[in-house]
C-alpha positions in Angstrom: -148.3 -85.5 -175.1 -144.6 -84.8 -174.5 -143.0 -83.5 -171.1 -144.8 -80.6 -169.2 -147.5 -80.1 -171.5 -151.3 -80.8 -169.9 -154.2 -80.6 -172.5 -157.0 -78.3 -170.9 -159.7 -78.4 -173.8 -159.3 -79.9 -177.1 -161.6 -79.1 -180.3 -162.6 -82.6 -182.2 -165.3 -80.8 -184.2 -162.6 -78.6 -186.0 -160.6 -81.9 -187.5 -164.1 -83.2 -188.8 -165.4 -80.3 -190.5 -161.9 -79.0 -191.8 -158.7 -79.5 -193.6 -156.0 -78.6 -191.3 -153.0 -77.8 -193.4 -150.9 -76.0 -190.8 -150.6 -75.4 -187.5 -149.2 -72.5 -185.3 -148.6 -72.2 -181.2 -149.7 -68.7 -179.9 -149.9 -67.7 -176.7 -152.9 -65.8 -174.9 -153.2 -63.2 -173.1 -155.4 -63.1 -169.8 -156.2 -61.4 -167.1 -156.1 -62.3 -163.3 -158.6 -65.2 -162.2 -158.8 -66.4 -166.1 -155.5 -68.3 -165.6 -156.5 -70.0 -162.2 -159.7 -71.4 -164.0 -158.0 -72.8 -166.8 -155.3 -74.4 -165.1 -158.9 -76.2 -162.9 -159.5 -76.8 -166.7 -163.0 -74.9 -167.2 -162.5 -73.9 -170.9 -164.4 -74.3 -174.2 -163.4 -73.4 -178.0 -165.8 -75.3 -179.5 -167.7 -72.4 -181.0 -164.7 -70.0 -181.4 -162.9 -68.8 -183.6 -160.0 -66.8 -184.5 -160.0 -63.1 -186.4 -157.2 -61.0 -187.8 -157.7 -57.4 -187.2 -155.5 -54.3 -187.7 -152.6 -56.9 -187.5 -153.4 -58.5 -184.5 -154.7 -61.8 -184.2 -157.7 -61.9 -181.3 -159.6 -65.7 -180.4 -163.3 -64.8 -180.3 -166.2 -66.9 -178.6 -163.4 -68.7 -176.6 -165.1 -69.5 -173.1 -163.2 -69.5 -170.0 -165.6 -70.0 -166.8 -165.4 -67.9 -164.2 -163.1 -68.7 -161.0 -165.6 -69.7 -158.0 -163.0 -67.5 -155.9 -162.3 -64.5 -157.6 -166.0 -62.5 -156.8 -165.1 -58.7 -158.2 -161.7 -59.5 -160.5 -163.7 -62.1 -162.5 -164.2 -60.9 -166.3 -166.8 -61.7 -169.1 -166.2 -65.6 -170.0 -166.7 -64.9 -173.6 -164.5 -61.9 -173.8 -162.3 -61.0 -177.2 -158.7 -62.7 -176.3 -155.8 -61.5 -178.1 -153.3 -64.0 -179.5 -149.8 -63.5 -179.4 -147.5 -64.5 -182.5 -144.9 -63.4 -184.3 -145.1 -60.7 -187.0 -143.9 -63.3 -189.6 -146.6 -65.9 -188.1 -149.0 -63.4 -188.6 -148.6 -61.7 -192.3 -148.1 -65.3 -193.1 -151.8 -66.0 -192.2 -153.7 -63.1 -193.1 -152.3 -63.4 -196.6 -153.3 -67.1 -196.8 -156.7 -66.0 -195.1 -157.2 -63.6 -197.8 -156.2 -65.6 -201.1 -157.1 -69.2 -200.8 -160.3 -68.8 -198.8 -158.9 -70.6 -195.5 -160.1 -69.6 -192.2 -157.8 -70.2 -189.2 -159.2 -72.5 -186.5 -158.2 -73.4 -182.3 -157.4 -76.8 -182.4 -156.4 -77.2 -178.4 -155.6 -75.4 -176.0 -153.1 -76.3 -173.3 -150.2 -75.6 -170.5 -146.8 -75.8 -171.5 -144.6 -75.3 -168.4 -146.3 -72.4 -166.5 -147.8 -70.9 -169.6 -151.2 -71.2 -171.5 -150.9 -71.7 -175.3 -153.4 -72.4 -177.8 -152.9 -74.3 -181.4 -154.5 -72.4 -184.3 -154.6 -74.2 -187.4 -154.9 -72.8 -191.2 -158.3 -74.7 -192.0 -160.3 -75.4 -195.6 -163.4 -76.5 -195.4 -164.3 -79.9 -196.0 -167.4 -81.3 -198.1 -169.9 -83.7 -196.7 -168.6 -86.3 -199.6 -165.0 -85.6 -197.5 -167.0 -86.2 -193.9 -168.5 -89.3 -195.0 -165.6 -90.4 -196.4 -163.5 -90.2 -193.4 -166.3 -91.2 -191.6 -165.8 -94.6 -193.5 -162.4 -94.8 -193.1 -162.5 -94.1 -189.3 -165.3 -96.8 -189.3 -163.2 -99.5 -191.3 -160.5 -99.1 -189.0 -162.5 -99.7 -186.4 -163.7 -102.8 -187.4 -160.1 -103.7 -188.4 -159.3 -103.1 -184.8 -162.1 -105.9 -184.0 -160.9 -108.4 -185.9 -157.2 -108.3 -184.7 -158.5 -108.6 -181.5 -161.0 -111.3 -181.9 -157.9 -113.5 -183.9 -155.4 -112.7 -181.3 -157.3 -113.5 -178.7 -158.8 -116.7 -179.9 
C-alpha cells in the first residue's frame, strides 16, 4: 500500500474465479452516514458486482452497514451505487463488455486521501482446470517457502 491509501474491504474470491486483465479506479458516490461507516470499515463486495446502464456505470449488491449513529439519515445497505469514471473509461468497458464476453468485477475498495475509491477490474472467467492449477502453483510455493526456511534456519 503506498502513502495515504487504507484498504477498507478487499475481494480475494474475484482473483480466484477470474482473469483480471485490467484494472480501473472509480470513485463512488454516497450519501451522508455511508462514508462515516466505511471509513469504521463496515463494507462487503463479495457478492457485487458492477453494471453498465444508459452509460453510467452503477456497483450493485455492494454492502455498506449502517452507521450505529445516524438513526433516520441511514439508507438501504445494499442500495444501487453509481460509479464515477471518465467517458473514455467507460465506452472503453462497455465495448469490451459487449465483444469478448468479459464482465467487469470490484477488486478493493479503499480511502485515498479523504476520498473513497473502488478498483474495478475487466474479468474473464476462469475454468476449474485454471483454479486447480493455480491452486497448485500457490501450493508449491508454499511448500517452497517451507523449505527455505527449514535450510536457513538449520
Amino acid at each position: 500500500m503506498s502513502e495515504g491509501i487504507k484498504l477498507i474491504a478487499n475481494n480475494k474470491k474475484a482473483y480466484h474465479d477470474y482473469f483480471i486483465d485490467e484494472k480501473f479506479e472509480a470513485g463512488i458516490e454516497l450519501v451522508g452516514t455511508e462514508v462515516k461507516s466505511l471509513r469504521m470499515g463496515k463494507c462487503s463486495i463479495k457478492e457485487s458486482f458492477v453494471s453498465i446502464t444508459n452509460g453510467e456505470v452503477f456497483i450493485q449488491h455492494m454492502h455498506i452497514s449502517p452507521y450505529e449513529k445516524g438513526n433516520i439519515f441511514n439508507r438501504d445497505p445494499l442500495r444501487t451505487r453509481k460509479l464515477l469514471l471518465h467517458r473514455s473509461e467507460i465506452n472503453k468497458l462497455a465495448g469490451q463488455v459487449k465483444m469478448k464476453g468479459y464482465t467487469i468485477m470490484p477488486l478493493r475498495v479503499y480511502m485515498k486521501k479523504s476520498l473513497v475509491k473502488v478498483e474495478i477490474g475487466l474479468a474473464r472467467g476462469k475454468k476449474n482446470y485454471d483454479k486447480r492449477h493455480d491452486i497448485a502453483k500457490k501450493d508449491a510455493r508454499r511448500e517452497a517457502q517451507r523449505e527455505f526456511k527449514v535450510r536457513n534456519l538449520g
